[in-house]
C-alpha positions in Angstrom: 27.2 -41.7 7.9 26.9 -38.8 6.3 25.5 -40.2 3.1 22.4 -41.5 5.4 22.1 -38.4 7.0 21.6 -36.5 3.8 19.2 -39.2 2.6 17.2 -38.5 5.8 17.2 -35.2 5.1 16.3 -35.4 1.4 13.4 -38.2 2.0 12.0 -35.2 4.6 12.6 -32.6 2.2 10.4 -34.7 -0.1 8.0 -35.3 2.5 7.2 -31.8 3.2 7.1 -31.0 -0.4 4.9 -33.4 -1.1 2.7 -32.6 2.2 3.0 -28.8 1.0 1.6 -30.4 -2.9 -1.1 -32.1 -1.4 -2.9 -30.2 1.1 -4.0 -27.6 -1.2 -5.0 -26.9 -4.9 -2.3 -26.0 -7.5 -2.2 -22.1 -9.0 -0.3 -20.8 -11.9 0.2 -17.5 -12.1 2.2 -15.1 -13.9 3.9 -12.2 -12.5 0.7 -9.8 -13.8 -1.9 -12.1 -12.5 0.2 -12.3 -9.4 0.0 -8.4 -9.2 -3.7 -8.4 -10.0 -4.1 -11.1 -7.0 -2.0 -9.3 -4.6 -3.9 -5.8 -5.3 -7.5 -7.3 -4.6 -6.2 -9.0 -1.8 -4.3 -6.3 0.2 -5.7 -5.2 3.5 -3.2 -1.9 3.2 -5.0 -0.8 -0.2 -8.5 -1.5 1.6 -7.3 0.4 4.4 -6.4 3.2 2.1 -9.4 3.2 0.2 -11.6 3.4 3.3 -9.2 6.3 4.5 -9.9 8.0 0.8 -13.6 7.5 1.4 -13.4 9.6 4.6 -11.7 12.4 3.0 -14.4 12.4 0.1 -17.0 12.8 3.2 -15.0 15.2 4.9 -14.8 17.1 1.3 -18.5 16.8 1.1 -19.5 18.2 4.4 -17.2 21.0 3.8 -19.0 21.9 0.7 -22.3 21.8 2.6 -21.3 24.8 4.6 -22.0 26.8 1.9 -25.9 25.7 2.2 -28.4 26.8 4.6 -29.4 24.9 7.6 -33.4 24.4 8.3 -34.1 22.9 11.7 -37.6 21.6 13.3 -38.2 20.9 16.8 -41.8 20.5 18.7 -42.1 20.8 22.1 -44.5 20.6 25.1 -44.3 22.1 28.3 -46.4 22.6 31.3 -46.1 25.7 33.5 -47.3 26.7 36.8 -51.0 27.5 37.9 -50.7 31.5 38.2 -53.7 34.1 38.5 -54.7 35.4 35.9 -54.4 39.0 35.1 -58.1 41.1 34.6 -59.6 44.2 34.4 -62.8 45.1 35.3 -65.0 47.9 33.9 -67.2 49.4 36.2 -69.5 50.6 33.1 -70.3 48.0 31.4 -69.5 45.5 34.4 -67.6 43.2 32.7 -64.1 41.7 33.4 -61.3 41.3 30.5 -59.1 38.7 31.2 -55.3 40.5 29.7 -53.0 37.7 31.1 -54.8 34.4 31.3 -53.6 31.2 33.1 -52.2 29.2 30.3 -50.1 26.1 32.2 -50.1 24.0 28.9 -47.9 24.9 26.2 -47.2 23.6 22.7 -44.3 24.5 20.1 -43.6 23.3 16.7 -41.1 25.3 14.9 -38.7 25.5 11.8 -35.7 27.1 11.6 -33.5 28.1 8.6 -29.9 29.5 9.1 -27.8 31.1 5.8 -24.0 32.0 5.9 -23.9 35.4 3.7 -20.4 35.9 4.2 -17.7 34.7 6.0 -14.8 35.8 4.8 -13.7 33.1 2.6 -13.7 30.3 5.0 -16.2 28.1 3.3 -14.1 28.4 0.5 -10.9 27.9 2.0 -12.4 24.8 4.2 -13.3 23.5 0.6 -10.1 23.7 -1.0 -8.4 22.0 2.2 -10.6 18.9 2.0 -10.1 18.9 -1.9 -6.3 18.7 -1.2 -6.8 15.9 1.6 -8.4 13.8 -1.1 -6.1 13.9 -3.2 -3.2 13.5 -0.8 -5.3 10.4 0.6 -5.5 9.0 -3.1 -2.0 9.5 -4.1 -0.7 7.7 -0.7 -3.0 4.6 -2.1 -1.4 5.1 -5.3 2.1 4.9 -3.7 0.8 1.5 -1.6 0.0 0.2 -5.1 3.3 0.8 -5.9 4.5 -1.2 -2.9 2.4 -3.7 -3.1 3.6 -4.1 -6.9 7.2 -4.6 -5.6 6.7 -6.7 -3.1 4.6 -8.9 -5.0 7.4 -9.0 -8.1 10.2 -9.7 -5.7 8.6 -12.3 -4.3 7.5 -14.0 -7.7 11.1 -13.7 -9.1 12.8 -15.1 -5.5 10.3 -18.3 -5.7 11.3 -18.4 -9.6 14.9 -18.1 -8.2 15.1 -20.9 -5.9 12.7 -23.4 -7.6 15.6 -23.0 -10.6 18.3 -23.2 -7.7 16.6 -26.7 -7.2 16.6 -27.6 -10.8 20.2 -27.1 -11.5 21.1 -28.7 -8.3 18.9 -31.7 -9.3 21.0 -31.9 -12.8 24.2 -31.5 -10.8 23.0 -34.3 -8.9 22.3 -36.7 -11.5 25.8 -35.6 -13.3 27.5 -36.7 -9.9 25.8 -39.7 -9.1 26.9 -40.5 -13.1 30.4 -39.8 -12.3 30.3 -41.4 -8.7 29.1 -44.8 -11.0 32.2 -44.8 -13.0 34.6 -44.1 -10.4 33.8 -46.7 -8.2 33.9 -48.8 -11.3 37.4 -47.6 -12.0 38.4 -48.4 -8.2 36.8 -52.1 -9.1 39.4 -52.8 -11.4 42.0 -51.0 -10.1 42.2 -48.2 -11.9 41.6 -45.4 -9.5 42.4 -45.3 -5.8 39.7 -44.6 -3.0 40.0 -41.3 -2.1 38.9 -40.5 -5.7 35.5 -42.3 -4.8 34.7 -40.6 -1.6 36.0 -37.2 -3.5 33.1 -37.3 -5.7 30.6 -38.7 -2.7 31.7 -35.3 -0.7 30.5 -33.0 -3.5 27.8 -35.0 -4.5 26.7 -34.6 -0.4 27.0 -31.2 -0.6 25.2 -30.6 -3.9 22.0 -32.4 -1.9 22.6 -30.6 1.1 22.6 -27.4 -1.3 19.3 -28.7 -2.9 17.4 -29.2 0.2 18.2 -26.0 1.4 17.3 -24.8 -2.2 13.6 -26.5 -2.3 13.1 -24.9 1.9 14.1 -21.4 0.2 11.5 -22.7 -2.0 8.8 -23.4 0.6 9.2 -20.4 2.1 9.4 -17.8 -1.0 5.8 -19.9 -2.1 4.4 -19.4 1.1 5.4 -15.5 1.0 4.3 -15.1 -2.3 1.2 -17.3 -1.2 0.2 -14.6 1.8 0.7 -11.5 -1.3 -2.0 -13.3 -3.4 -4.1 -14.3 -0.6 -4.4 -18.1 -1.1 -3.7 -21.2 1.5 -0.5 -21.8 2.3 -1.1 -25.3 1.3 -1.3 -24.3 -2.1 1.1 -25.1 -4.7 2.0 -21.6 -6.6 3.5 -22.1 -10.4 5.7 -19.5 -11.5 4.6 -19.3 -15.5 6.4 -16.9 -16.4 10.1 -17.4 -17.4 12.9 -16.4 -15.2 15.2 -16.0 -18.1 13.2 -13.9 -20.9 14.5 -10.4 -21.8 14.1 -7.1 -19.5 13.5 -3.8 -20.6 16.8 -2.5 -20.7 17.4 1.1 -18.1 16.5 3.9 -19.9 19.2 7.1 -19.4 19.5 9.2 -15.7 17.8 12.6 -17.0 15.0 10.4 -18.4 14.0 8.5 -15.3 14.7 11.7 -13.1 12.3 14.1 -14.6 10.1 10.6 -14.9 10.2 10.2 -11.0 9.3 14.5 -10.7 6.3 13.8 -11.8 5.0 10.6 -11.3 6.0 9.3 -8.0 3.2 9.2 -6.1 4.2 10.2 -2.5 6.0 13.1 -4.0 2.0 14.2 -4.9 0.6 13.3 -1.6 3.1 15.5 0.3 2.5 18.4 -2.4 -1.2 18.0 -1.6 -1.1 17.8 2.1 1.2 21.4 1.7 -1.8 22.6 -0.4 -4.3 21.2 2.5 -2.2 23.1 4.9 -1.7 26.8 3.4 -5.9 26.5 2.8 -6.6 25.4 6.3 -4.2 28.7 7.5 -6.3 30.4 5.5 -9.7 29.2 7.2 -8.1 30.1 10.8 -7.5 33.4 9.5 -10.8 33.8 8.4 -11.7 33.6 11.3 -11.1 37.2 12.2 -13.2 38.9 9.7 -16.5 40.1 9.8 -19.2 37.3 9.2 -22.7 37.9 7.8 -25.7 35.4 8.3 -29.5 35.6 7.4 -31.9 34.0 10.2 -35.5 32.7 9.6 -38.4 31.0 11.8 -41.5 29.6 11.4 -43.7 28.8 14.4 -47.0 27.5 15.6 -47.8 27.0 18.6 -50.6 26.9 21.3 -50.8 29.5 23.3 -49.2 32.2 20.1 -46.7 34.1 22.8 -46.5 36.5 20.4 -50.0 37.3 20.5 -51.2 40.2 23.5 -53.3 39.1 25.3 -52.3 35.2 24.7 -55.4 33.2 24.4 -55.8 29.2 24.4 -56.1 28.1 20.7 -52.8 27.3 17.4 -51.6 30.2 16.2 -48.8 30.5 14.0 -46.0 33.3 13.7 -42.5 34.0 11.6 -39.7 35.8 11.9 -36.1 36.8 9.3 -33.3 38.7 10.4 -29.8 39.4 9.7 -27.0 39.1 11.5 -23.3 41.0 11.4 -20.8 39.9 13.9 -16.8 40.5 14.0 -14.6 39.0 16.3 -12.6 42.0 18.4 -10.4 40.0 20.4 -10.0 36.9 21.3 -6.5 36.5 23.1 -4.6 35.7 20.2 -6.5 32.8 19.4 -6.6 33.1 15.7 -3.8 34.4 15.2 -1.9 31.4 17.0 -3.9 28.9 15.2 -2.8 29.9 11.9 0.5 30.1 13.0 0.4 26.8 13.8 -0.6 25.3 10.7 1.4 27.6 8.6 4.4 25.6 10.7 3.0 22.9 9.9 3.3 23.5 6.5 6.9 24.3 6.0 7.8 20.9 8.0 6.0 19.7 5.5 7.7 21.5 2.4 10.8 20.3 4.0 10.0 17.0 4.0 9.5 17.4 0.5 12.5 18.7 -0.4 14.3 16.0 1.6 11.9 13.1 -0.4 12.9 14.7 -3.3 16.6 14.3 -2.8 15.9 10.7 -1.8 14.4 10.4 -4.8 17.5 11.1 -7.4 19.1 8.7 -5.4 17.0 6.0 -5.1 16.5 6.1 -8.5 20.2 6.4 -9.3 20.9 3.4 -7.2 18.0 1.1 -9.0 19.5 2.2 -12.5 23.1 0.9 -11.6 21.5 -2.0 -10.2 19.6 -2.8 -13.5 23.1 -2.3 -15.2 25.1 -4.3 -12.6 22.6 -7.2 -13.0 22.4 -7.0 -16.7 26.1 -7.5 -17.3 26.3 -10.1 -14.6 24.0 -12.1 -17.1 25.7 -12.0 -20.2 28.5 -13.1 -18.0 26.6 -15.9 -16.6 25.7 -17.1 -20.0 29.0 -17.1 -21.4 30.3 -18.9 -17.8 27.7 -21.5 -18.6 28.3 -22.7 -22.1 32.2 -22.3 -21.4 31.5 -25.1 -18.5 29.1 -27.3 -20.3 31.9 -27.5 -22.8 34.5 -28.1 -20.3 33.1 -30.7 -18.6 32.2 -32.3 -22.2 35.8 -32.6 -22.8 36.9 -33.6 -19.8 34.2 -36.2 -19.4 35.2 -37.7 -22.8 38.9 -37.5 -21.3 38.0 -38.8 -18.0 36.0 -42.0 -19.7 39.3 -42.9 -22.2 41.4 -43.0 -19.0 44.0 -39.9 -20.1 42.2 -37.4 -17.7 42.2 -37.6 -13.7 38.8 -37.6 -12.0 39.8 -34.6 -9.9 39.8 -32.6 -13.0 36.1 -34.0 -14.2 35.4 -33.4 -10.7 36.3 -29.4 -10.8 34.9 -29.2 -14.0 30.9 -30.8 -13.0 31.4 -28.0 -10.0 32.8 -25.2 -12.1 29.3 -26.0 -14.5 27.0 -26.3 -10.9 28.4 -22.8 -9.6 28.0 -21.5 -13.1 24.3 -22.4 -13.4 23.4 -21.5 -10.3 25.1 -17.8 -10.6 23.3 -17.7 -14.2 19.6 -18.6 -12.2 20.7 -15.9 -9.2 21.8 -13.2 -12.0 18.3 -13.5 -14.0 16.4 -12.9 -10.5 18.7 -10.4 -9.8 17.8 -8.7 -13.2 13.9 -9.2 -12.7 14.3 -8.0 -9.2 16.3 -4.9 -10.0 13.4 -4.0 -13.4 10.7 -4.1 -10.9 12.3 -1.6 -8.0 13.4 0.7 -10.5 10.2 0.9 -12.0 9.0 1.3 -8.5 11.6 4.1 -7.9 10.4 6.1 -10.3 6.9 6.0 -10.0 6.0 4.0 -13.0 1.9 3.5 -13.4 1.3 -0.1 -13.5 -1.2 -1.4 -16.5 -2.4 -4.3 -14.2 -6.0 -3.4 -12.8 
């Protein structure tokens, strides 16, 4: 019963597999290409990048404060019928019109406005936007990061269940093999039945294994599959190999002073702090005298400027200057730069708290990388001590001197090796990659 069960199972397992194979193309992709794919494709660095765009317009409107403003506007306007204002010299007789009726009115004008001095708020509204782009660029530096580890780990975790599969498959064949020549033994009477069904149990639970192996599977390609941006239909090829050499840790004071200075959110916090003490600075600014130059250019029909004002275009100009100081304003100012010089010792805090976080994060990846490391050498050594066992006991088992309980133990001993092998080279792959991410390691894929 529960040999058909499993064979339902496994013909589904193949069914999806196959339906998974078909219904799109077939990519191979190594872990850099993977990387390169994931980057182009992620809608949190194209987020980012339109966030760093606004700050480089922010930083270029604050740098236009330091240029004059010219303005033009034209108008028409229609006033009221009045009467007109006269004289009238009895001498001559004649009448001289000194306020005529004038009900239509045209204005075209240009103005041009110049900051002179305002007490270092330009400059301080400059450096504040300067900051905010770079803060903005080094959080998109820091998603890279992320997007780098996440696209790794999921490389390595399809690698590691696709080779799950494969030594499960091999442990398969290896069974059925010995499942062959025990029921050939029980034929002749040489070994009793509950050796037979013995070896069906673990074969049984060496497919169950692999068709929860090859669903891991599914679902790592179709994670992997959303990093890279292609169908999930597609069939995604690990090329690179599961099992080559890592870079080995590097020592503690190294990767430290490594993470200082090159993780990136480390640099957007320090920027945003930057961002912050300038924009105190602008409030601040606020409250000193301010200087600004004034200039128009007008024509116009009736000139207003002109006495008496006669029908007809007429143009006129004027430039002033202009002092103002703010005397009081109810503590305005003051509260406003109070405000944002709070805001920037949260700030400060916060990094002093990332950078504890930091040493260890990056502590944690190291003896990770260590950890893993030894688990492999382990896991090689487990592996070529079971091959050899169940060599031997195969041989034994086969000449009729060994039990097939201890074949049996042996072909599991080599299955749980192989797979703890597969699960320590992940493990080693996984751990490079975050520790490289914990310390902020620039990435040479574009």
């Amino acid at each position: 019963m529960i040999g058909r069960l499993l064979g339902g199972l496994a013909a589904a397992s193949l069914a999806a597999t196959a339906a998974a194979q078909t219904s799109g193309a077939t990519v191979a992709l190594t872990v850099e290409e993977a990387v390169a794919r994931a980057r182009g494709a992620s809608p949190t660095l194209v987020a980012l990048g339109e966030r760093e765009a606004a700050a480089g317009e922010a930083q270029r409107g604050a740098n236009a404060e330091r240029l004059p403003r010219i303005d033009a506007r034209a108008g028409y306007t229609r006033w009221s019928d009045v009467p007109e204002f006269s004289t009238f010299d009895p001498a001559t007789g004649e009448e001289t019109v000194i306020f005529p009726n004038l009900p239509d009115n045209f204005l075209a004008r240009v103005d041009l406005r110049a900051p002179l001095y305002v007490g270092g708020r330009t400059a301080s509204l400059e450096r504040a936007a300067t900051e905010q782009v770079e803060a903005v660029r080094r959080e998109r530096d820091a998603a890279v990061h992320d997007v780098r580890f996440e696209t790794e780990r999921a490389y390595w975790n399809l690698a590691l269940t696709r080779d799950s599969s494969r030594v499960l498959g091999e442990s398969l064949a290896a069974y059925e093999a010995h499942l062959a020549d025990a029921r050939n033994f029980e034929r002749v009477g040489m070994a009793p039945r509950s050796e037979v069904l013995r070896v069906e149990v673990e074969r049984d639970r060496a497919e169950l294994e692999r068709i929860r192996a090859e669903s891991a599977a599914r679902i790592a390609q179709a994670d992997l599959a959303r990093l890279v941006d292609v169908a999930l239909g597609t069939t995604i090829t690990t090329v690179d190999p599961i099992d080559a050499p890592a870079e080995p840790a590097e020592p503690l004071d190294a990767l430290l002073a490594e993470a200082a200075a090159h993780r990136p959110e480390r640099e957007a916090l320090a920027a945003r702090a930057r961002a912050l003490d300038a924009s105190a600075e602008a409030e601040r600014a606020a409250a000193r005298p301010h200087a600004s130059l004034a200039a128009g250019y007008e024509y116009a029909d009736p000139q207003r400027r002109i006495v008496p004002p006669e029908s007809g275009w007429n143009d006129a100009w004027d430039v002033g200057v202009a002092l103002t100081m703010r005397l009081w304003d109810g503590g305005r100012t003051n509260a406003a730069a109070a405000r944002v010089t709070h805001e920037t010792a949260a700030v400060r805090a916060q990094l002093d708290e990332l950078d504890r976080r930091i040493g260890l994060e990056v502590l944690a990846r190291r003896e990770e990388l260590l950890a893993a490391s030894a688990a492999v050498e382990v896991a090689d050594r487990g592996v070529a001590s079971a091959r050899e066992a169940v060599r031997v006991a195969g041989e034994r088992y086969r000449a009729g001197v060994l039990p097939s309980s201890e074949l049996l133990d042996a072909e599991t001993a080599l299955l749980i090796a192989g797979l703890d092998r597969v699960r320590a080279w992940a493990e080693v792959r996984i751990a490079r990659a975050a520790l490289d991410r914990a310390v902020g390691r620039v990435s040479e894929t574009p």
